[in-house]
KOLDO-8984 format. One record per residue: residue number from 1; chain; x, y, z of N, C-alpha, C in turn. Coordinates in Angstrom, 3 decimals. Layout:
(r NUM, 'A', (X, Y, Z), (X, Y, Z), (X, Y, Z))
...
//
This chain:
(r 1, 'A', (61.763, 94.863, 41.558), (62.498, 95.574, 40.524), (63.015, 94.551, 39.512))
(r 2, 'A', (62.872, 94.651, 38.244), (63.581, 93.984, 37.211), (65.001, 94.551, 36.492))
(r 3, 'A', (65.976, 94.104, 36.527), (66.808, 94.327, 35.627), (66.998, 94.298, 34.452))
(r 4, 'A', (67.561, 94.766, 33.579), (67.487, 94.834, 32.127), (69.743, 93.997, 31.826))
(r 5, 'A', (69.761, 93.024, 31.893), (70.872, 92.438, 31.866), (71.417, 93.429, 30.651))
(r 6, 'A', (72.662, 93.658, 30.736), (73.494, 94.637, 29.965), (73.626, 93.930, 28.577))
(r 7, 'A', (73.798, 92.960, 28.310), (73.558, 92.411, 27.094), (72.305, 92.635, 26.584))
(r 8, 'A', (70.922, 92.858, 27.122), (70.229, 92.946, 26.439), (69.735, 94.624, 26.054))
(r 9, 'A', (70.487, 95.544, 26.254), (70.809, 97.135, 26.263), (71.066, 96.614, 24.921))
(r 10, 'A', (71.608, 96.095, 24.643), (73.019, 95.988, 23.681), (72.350, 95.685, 22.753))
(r 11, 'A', (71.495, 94.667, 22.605), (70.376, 93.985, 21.497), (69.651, 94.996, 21.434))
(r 12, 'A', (68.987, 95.241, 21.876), (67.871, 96.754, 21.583), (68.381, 97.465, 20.398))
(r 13, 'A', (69.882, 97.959, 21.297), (70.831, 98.898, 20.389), (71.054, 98.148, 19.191))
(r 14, 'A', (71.399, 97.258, 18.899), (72.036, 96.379, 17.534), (70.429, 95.931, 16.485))
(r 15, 'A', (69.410, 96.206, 17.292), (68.170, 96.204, 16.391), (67.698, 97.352, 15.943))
(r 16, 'A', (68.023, 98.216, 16.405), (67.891, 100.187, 16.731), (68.698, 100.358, 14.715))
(r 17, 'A', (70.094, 100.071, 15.116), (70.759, 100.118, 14.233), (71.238, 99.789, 13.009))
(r 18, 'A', (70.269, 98.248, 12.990), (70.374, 97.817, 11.573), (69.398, 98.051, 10.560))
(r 19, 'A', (70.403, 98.663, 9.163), (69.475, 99.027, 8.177), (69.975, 97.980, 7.040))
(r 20, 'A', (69.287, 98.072, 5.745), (69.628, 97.761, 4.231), (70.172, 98.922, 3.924))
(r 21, 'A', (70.611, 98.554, 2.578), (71.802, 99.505, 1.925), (71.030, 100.565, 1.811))
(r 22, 'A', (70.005, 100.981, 1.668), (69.273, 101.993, 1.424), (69.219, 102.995, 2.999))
(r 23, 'A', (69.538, 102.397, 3.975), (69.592, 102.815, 5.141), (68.505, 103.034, 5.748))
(r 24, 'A', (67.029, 102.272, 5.462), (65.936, 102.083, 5.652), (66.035, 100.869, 7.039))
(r 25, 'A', (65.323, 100.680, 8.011), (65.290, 99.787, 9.138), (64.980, 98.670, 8.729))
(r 26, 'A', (65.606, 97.554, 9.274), (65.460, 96.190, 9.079), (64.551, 95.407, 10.231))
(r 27, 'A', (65.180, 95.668, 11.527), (64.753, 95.227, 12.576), (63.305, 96.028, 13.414))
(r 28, 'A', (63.308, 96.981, 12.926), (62.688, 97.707, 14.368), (60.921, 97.374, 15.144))
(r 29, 'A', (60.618, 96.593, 13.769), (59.250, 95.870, 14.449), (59.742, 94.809, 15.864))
(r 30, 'A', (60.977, 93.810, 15.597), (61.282, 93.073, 16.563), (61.907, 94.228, 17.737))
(r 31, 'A', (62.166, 95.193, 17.725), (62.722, 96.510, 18.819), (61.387, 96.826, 19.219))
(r 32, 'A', (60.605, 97.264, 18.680), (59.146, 97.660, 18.949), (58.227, 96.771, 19.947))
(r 33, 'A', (58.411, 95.437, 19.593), (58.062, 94.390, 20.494), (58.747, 94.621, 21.819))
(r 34, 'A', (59.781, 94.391, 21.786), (60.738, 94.366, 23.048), (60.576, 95.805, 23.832))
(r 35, 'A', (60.754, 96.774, 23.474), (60.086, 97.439, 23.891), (58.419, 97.692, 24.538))
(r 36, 'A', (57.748, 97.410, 23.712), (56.419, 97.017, 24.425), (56.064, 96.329, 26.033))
(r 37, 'A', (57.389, 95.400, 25.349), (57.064, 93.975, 26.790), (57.414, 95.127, 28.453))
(r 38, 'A', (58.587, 96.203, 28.306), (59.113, 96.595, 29.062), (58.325, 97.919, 29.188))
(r 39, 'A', (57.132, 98.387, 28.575), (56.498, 99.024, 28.793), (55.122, 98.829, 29.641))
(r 40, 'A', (54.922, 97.600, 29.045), (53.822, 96.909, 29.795), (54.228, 96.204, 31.547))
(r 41, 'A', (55.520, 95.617, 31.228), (56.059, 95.779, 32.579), (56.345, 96.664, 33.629))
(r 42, 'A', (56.134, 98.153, 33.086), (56.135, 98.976, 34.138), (54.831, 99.482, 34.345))
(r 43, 'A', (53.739, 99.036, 33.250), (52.420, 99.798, 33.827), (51.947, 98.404, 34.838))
(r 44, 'A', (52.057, 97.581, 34.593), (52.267, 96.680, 35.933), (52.686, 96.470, 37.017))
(r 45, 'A', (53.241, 97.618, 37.246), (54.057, 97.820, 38.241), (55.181, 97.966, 39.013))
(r 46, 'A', (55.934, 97.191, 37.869), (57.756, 97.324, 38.352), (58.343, 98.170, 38.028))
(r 47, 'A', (59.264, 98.530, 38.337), (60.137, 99.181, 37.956), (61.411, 98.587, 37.711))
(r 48, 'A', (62.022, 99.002, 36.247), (62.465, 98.347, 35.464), (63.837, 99.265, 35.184))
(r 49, 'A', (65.168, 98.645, 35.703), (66.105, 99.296, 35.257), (67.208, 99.240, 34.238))
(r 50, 'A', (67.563, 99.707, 33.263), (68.160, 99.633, 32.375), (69.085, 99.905, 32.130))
(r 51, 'A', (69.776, 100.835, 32.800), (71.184, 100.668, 32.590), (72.095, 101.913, 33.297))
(r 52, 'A', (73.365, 101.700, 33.870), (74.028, 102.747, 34.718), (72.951, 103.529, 35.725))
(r 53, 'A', (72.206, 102.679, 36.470), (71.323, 102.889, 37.737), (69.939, 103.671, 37.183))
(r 54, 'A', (69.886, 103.502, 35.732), (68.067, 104.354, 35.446), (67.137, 103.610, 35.338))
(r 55, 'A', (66.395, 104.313, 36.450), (65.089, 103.400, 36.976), (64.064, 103.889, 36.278))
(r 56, 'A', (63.117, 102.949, 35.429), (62.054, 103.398, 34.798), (60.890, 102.725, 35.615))
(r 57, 'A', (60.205, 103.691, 36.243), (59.004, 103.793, 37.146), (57.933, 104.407, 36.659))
(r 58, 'A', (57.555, 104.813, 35.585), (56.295, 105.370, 35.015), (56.123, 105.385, 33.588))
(r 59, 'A', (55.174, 104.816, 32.914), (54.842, 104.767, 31.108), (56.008, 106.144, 30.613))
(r 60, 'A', (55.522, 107.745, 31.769), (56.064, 108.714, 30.888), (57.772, 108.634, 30.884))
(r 61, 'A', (58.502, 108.026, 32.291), (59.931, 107.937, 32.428), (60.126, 106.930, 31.421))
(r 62, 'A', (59.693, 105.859, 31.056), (59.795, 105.116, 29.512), (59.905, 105.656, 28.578))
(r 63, 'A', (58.530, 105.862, 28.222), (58.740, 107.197, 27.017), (60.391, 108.502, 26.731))
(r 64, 'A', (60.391, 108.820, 27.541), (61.497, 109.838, 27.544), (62.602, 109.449, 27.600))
(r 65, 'A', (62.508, 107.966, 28.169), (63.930, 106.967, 27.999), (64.046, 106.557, 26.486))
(r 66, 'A', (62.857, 105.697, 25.876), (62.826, 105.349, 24.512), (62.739, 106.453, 23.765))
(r 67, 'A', (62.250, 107.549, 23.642), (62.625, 108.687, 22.569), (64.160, 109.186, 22.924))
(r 68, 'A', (64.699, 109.531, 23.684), (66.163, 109.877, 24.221), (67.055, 108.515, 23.237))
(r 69, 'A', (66.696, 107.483, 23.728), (67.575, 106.553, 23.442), (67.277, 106.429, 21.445))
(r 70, 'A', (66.296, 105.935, 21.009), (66.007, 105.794, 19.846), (65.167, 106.886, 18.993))
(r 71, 'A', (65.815, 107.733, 18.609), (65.452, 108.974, 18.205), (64.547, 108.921, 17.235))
(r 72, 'A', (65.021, 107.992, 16.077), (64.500, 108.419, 14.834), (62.802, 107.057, 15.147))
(r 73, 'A', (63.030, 106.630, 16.095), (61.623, 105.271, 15.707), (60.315, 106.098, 15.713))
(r 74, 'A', (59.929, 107.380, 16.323), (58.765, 107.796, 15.796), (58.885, 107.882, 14.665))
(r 75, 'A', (59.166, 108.858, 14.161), (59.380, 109.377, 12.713), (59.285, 108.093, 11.824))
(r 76, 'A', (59.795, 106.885, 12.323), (60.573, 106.117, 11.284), (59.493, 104.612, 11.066))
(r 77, 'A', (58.588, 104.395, 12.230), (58.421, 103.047, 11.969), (56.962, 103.409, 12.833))
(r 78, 'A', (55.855, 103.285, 11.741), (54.533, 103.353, 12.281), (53.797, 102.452, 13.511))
(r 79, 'A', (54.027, 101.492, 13.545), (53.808, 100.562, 14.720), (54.136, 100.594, 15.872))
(r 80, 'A', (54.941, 101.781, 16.077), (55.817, 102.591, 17.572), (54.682, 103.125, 18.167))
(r 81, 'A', (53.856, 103.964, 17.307), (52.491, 104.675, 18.061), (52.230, 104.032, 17.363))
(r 82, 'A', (50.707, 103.658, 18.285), (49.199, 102.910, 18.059), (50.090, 101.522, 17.934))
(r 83, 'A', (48.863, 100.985, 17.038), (49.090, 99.744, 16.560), (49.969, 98.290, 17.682))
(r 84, 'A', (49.279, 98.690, 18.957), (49.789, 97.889, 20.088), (48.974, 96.696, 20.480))
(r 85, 'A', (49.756, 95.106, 19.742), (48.980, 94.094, 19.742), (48.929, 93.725, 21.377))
//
């Protein structure tokens, strides 16, 4: 099992959240990455927990964690779907 150290909840969130004055995303390609890594870590096999005891054990329990948690990144930032270096 991997942990997701609570500080790094926190970074996700603080990349989630930063925009320009226009309120357009600044960060979310570097969120998109990080995300990836912890996606690919569970189709590998671990299970990966993130925070107040939620265990992500399957691509789809990811998914439903990252849309729950970061609402607007479909909609918002094309490189979320597809485009997986």
């Amino acid at each position: 099992m991997i942990i997701m150290p609570d500080g790094e909840l926190a970074n996700l969130d603080a990349l989630y959240d930063q925009r320009d004055e226009a309120g357009r995303p600044t960060e979310w390609g570097t969120l998109v990455e990080k995300l990836r890594r912890i996606r690919r870590s569970i189709e590998s096999g671990n299970i990966v927990r993130v925070h107040d005891g939620v265990e992500l054990q399957s691509v789809l329990e990811f998914h439903t964690w990252a849309y729950g948690r970061y609402k607007l990144l479909e909609e918002g930032y094309d490189s979320w779907i597809g485009d997986d270096k």
